[in-house]
C-alpha positions in Angstrom: -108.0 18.5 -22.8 -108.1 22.4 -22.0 -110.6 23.3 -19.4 -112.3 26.1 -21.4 -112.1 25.7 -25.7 -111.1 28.2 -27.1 -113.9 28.4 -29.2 -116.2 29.7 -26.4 -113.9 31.9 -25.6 -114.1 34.1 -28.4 -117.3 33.3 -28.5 -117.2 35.9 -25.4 -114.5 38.2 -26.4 -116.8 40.8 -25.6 -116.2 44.2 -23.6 -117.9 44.3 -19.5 -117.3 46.0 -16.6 -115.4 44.4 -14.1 -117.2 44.9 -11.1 -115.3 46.0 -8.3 -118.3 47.7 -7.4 -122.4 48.4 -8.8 -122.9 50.6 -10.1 -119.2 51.3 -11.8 -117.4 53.9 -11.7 -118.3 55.5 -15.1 -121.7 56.0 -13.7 -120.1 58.6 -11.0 -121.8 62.2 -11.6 -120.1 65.4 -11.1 -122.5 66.7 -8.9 -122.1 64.1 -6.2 -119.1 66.3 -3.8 -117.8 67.4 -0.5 -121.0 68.0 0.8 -122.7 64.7 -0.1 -119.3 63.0 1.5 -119.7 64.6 4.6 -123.1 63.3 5.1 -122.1 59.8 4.4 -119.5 59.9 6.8 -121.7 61.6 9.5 -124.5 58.6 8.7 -122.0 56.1 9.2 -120.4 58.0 12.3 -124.0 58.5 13.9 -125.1 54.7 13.1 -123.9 52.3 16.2 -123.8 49.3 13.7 -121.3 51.0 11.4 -119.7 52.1 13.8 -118.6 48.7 14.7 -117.6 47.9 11.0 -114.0 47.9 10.2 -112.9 49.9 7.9 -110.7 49.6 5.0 -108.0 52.1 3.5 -106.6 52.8 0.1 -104.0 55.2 0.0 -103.0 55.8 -3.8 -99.5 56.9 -4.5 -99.3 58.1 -8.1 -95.3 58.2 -9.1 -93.4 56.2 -11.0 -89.8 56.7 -12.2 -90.3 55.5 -15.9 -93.4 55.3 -18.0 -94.7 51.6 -18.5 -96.4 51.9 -21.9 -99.1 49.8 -21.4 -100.0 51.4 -17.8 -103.7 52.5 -17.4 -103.1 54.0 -14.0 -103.6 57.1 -12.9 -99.8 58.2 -12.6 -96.9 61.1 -12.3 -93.6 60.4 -14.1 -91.0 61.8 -12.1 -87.1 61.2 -10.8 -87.6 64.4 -8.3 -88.8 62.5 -4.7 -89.3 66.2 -2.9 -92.7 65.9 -5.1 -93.2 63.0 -2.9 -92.8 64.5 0.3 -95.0 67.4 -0.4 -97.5 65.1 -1.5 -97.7 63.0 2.0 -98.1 67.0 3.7 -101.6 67.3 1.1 -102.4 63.2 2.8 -101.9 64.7 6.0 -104.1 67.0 5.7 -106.8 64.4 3.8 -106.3 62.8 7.1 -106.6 65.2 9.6 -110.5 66.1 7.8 -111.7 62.4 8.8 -110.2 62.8 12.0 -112.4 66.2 12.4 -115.2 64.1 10.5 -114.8 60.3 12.6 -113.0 61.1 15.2 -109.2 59.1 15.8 -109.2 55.8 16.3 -111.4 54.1 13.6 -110.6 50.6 13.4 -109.3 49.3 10.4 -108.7 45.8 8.8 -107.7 46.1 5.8 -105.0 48.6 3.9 -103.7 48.9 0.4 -100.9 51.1 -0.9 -101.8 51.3 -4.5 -100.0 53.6 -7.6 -98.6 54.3 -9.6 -95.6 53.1 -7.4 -95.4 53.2 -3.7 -92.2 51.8 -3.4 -91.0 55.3 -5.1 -91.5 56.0 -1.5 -88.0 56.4 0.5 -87.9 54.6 3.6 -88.0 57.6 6.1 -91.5 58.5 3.8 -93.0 55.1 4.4 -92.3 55.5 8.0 -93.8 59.1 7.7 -97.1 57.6 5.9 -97.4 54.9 8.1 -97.0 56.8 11.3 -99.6 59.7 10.2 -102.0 56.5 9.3 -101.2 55.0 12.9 -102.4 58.3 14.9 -105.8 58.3 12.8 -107.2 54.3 12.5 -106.4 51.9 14.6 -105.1 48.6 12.7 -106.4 45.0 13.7 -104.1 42.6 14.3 -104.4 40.0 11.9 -105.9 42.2 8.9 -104.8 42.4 5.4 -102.0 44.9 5.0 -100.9 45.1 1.3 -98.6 46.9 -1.1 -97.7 46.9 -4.0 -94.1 46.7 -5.7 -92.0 47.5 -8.3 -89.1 44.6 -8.0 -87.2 47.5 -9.7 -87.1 49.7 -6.7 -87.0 47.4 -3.9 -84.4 45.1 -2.1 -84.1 43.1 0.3 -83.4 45.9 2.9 -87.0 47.8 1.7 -88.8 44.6 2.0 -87.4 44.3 5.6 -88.6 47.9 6.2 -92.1 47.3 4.9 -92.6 44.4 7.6 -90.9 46.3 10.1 -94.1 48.7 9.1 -96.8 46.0 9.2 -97.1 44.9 5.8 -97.7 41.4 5.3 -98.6 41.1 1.9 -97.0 42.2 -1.3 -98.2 42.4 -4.8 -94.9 42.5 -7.6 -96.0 43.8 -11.1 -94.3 41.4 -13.0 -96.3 41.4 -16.3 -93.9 39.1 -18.3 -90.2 37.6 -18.1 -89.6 37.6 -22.1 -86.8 40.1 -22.6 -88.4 41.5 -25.7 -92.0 41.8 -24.1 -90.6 43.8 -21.4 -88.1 46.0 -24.0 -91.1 47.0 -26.5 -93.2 47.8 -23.2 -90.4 49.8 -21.6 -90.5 47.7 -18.2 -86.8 45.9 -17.7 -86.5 43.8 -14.8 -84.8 40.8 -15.0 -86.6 37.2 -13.7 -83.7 36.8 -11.3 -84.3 40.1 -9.4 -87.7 38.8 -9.0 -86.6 35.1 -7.9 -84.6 37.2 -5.3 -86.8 39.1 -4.2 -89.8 36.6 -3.7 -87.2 34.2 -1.9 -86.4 37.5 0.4 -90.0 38.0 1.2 -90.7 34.7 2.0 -87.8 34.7 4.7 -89.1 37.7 6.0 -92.5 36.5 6.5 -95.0 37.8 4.6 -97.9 35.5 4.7 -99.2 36.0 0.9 -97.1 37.3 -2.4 -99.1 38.3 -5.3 -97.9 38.4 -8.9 -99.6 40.6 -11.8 -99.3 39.0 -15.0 -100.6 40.6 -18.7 -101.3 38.8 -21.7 -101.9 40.0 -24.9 -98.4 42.9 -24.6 -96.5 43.1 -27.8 -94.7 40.9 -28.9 -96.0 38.2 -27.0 -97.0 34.6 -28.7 -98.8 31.7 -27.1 -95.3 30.2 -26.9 -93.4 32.8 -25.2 -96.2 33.6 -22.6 -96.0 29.8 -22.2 -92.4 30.3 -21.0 -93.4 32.9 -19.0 -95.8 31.0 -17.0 -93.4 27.9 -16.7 -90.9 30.4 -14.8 -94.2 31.3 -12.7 -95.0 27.8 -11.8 -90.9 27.8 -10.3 -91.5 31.2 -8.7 -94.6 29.5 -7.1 -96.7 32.8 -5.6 -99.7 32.6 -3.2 -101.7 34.6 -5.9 -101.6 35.4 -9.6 -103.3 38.1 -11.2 -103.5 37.2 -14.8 -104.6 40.5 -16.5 -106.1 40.6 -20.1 -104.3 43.9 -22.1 -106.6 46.2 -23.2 -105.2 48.7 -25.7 -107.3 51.9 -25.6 -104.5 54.5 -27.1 -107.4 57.2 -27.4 -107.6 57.3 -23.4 -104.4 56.4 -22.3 -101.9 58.4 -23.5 -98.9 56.0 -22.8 -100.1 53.1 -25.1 -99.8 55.5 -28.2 -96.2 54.6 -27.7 -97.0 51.1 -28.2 -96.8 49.7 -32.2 -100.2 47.9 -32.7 -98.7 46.0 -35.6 -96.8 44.2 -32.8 -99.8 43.1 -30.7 -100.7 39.6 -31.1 -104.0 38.7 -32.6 -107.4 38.5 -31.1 -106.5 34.3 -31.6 -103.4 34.2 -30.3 -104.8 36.3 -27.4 -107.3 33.9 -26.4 -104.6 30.9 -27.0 -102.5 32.7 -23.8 -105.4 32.4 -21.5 -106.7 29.0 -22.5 -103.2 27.9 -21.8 -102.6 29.6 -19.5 -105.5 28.5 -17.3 -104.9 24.9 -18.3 -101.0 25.6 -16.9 -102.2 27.1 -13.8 -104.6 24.8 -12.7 -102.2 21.8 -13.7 -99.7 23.9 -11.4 -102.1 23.6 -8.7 -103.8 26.2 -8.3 -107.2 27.3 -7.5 -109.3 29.7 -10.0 -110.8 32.1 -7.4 -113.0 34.4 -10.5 -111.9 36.2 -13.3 -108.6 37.1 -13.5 -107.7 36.1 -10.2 -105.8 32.4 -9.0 -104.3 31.4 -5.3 -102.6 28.6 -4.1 -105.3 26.1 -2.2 -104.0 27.0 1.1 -103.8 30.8 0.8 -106.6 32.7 2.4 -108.3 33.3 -0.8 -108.3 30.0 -2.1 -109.8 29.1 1.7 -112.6 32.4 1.5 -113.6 31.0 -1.9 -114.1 27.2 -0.6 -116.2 28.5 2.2 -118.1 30.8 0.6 -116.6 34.3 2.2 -115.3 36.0 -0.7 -116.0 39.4 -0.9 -115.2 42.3 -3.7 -114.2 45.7 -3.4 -112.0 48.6 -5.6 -109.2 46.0 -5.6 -110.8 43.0 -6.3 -111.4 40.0 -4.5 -110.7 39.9 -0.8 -111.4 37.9 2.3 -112.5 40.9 4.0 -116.2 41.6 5.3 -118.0 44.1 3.0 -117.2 47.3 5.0 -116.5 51.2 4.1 -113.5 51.9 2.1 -111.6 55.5 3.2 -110.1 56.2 -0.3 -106.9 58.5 0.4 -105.0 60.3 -2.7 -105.3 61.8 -6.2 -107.9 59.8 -8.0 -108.6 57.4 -5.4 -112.2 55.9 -4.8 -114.0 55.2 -2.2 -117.2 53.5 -0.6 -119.6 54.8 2.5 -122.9 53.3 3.0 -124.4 53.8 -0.1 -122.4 56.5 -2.0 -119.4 55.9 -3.8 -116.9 59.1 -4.2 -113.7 59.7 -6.1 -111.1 61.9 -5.7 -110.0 64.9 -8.0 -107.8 63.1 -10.6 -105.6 66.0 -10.7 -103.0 66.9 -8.6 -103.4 70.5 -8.9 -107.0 70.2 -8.1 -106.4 67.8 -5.6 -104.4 69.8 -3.5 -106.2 72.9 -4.0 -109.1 71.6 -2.3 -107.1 70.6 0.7 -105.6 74.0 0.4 -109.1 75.1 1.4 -109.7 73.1 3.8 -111.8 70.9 1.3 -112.6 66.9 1.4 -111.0 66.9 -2.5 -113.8 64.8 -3.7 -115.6 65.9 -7.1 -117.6 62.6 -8.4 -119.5 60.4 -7.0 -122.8 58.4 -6.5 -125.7 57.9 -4.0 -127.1 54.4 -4.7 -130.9 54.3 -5.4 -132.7 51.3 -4.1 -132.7 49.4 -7.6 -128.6 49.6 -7.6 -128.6 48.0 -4.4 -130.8 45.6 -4.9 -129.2 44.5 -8.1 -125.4 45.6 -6.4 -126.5 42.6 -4.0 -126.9 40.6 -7.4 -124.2 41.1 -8.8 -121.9 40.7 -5.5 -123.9 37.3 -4.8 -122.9 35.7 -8.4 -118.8 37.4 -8.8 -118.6 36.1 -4.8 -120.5 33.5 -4.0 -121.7 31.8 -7.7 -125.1 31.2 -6.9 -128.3 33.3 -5.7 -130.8 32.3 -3.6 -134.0 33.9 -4.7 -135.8 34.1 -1.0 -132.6 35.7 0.6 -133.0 38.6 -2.2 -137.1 38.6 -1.6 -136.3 38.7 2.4 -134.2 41.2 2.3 -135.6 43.7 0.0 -139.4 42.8 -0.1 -139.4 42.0 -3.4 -140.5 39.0 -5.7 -137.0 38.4 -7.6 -138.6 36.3 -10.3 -141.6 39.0 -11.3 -138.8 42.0 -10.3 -136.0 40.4 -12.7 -138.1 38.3 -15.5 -136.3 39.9 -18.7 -133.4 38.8 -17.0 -134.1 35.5 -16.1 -135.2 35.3 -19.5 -131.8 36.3 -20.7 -130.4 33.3 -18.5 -131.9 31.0 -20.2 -130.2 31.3 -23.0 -126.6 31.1 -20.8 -128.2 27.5 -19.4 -128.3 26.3 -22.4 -124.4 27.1 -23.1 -123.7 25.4 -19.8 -122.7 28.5 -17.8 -125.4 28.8 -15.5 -128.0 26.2 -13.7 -131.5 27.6 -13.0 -133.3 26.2 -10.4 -136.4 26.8 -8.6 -134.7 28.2 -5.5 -131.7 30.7 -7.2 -129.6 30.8 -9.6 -126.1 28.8 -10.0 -123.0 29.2 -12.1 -121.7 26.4 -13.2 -117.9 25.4 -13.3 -117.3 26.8 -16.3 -119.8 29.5 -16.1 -117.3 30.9 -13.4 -114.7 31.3 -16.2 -117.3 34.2 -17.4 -119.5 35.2 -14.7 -118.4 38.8 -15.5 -121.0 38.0 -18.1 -123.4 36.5 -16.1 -123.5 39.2 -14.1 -123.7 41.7 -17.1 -127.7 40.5 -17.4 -128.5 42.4 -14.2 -126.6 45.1 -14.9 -129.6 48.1 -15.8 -127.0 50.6 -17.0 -124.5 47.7 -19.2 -128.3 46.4 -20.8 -129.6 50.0 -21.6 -125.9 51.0 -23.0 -124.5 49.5 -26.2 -121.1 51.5 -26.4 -119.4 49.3 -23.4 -115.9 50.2 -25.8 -114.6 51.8 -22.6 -114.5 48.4 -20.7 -111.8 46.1 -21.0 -112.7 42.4 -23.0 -114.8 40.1 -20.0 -112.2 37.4 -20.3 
């Protein structure tokens, strides 16, 4: 029997944010900027506790040599790498302002190279990234040191390089295997080069390889994604990100390239991921939240069994909430309570640096109700449960009186088996952790006050 019907399933088919953070990012106002960074970083530089936080680094590397047409990302398409190298001169610099801001040696514990593509990185520019990222933090032994790959521009000799560099975990965009999928997508690789590589890996080390998965592309049927998974299962990765497809042409420009009239339906989209949940968990694996599945011995699986998970602007991780330094064109980033993003640009990204600027043009400072209700939030996508004197403790609040219209709300989601309410907190059931993104929609102010949530991808 599947583990989730289908039927319930559609029945929330709906679009939700996907909280990597609270508030989310579509909330970030333009008047948030350099100035409002700077204090942030001098609060958490003049604070002794956060001084003692690690920190965690994304550095976003936006080429890629060929347009994926389904890609959302904030991207370059290019074949000329000197754009490359005279983008790691505008990191430098991005660099060398927290090192005037934090001073050097900052330690860090977590870092992920995120695109676009960074291996459209040469070696020698790896070594250059990684060595300008060395003389400003300080990197724990033992963190989480990611990156993620194109298996069409790697080989076994590039893999070598990135542990030689102090990776140890890779994430290969895989999306599907069918030859047809990949063709009306314009993403070749073949499933050997990836059986290859992920054998390479593993000799070489690295201690967790991710694979990103999409369902709902063109040209995809229950049946073909089914074959897709069953090469999965033989490929056997630590972790699977299982993406749902959302087609938004009138934002991303690449998916106008896609033929709609080849997209499966909204049934035989939610066909994929009951199967494919029932396939993965049959395979052995552990359903960590959302879209996200690890094997029952990787750290993840491990975080989630002891109640450690934590979630940031790349999802789930085992890390300790912490600051996140966001480096790049577009990036985003956390400090205290602000969140910041990057100029999406590259021309305005680097004209900022060119003046000596912090390019940072959005942003937020959290009010006391979004961190009460960030806290939440965090508490049911991490944990699944709530415990309503923890929340009263901490903030000096009565939860039930605060958050009555939502508990309200709730009520109804008990009754469809997704959550348990109980006189001490709130619990999500089994299943209810198949949609907690929905759960945790109910104490979202902005998602309840705002009916147009088109811009969000579907909460399953």
């Amino acid at each position: 029997m599947s583990i989730i019907s289908p039927e319930l399933l559609s029945r929330f088919d709906v679009p939700g944010p996907r909280y990597t953070s609270y508030p989310t990012a579509d909330r970030f106002v333009d008047h948030f900027g350099e100035g409002d960074y700077i204090q942030a970083l001098t609060h958490r530089q003049s604070g002794r506790v956060g001084k003692q936080q690690p920190l965690s680094v994304y550095v976003h590397i936006p080429f890629c040599e060929s347009l994926c047409y389904y890609c959302a990302c904030n991207k370059i398409i290019t074949k000329h790498q000197e754009r490359a190298a005279s983008y790691l001169d505008y990191l430098s610099q991005e660099v060398a302002l927290y090192a005037q801001h934090l001073g050097r040696g900052q330690t860090v514990s977590q870092l992920h190279l995120g695109g676009g593509t960074p291996t459209f990185l040469s070696d020698d520019q790896l070594r250059q990234l990684m060595a300008m990222l060395g003389h400003q933090f300080s990197f724990v032994p033992g963190g989480e040191y990611s990156v993620e790959v194109d298996p069409r521009t790697v080989d076994e000799n590039r893999l070598a390089v990135l542990a030689q560099l102090g990776f140890n975990r890779l994430s290969f965009g895989v999306q599907d295997f069918d030859p047809d999928v990949q063709k009306a997508v314009h993403r070749i690789q073949p499933a050997e080069q990836v059986f290859q590589l992920v054998d390479a890996a593993r000799r070489l080390g690295f201690e967790s390889i991710n694979v990103d998965l999409i369902y709902g592309l063109p040209l995809q049927t229950p049946d073909s994604f089914d074959r897709t998974l069953d090469q999965v299962k033989r490929l056997r990765p630590d972790r699977i990100a299982l993406y749902a497809y959302a087609h938004l042409p009138e934002r991303f420009k690449p998916q106008r390239r896609i033929r709609v009239e080849q997209l499966p339906s909204p049934e035989g989209k939610v066909a994929m991921l009951a199967r494919s949940l029932d396939t993965l968990s049959e395979a052995g694996y552990v359903y960590i939240g959302m879209d996200h599945f690890a094997l029952p011995q990787d750290s993840l699986a491990v975080a989630k069994r002891q109640g450690r998970l934590h979630r940031n602007f790349q999802g789930y991780s085992t890390q300790a909430d912490c600051d996140l330094m966001a480096l790049g064109v577009s990036s985003i980033g956390r400090v205290g309570s602000t969140y910041s993003q990057n100029a999406k640009t590259m021309d305005e990204y680097c004209a900022l640096l060119d003046q000596g600027r912090f390019p940072v043009v959005r942003g937020l400072n959290l009010s006391r109700d979004d961190l009460i209700r960030r806290a939440v939030i965090m508490a049911l996508m991490c944990q699944g449960s709530l415990e309503f004197e923890a929340i009263n403790l901490a903030w000096l609040i009565d939860f039930k009186t605060v958050f009555a219209a939502e508990m309200a709300q709730l009520q109804t989601m008990q009754a469809q088996g997704l959550v348990t309410l109980q006189d001490s907190g709130i619990r999500v059931t089994d299943m209810g952790w198949f949609f907690v993104r929905g759960v945790a929609m109910v104490f979202d102010r902005y998602c309840q006050k705002d009916l147009d949530r088109s811009r969000f991808s579907k909460i399953i």
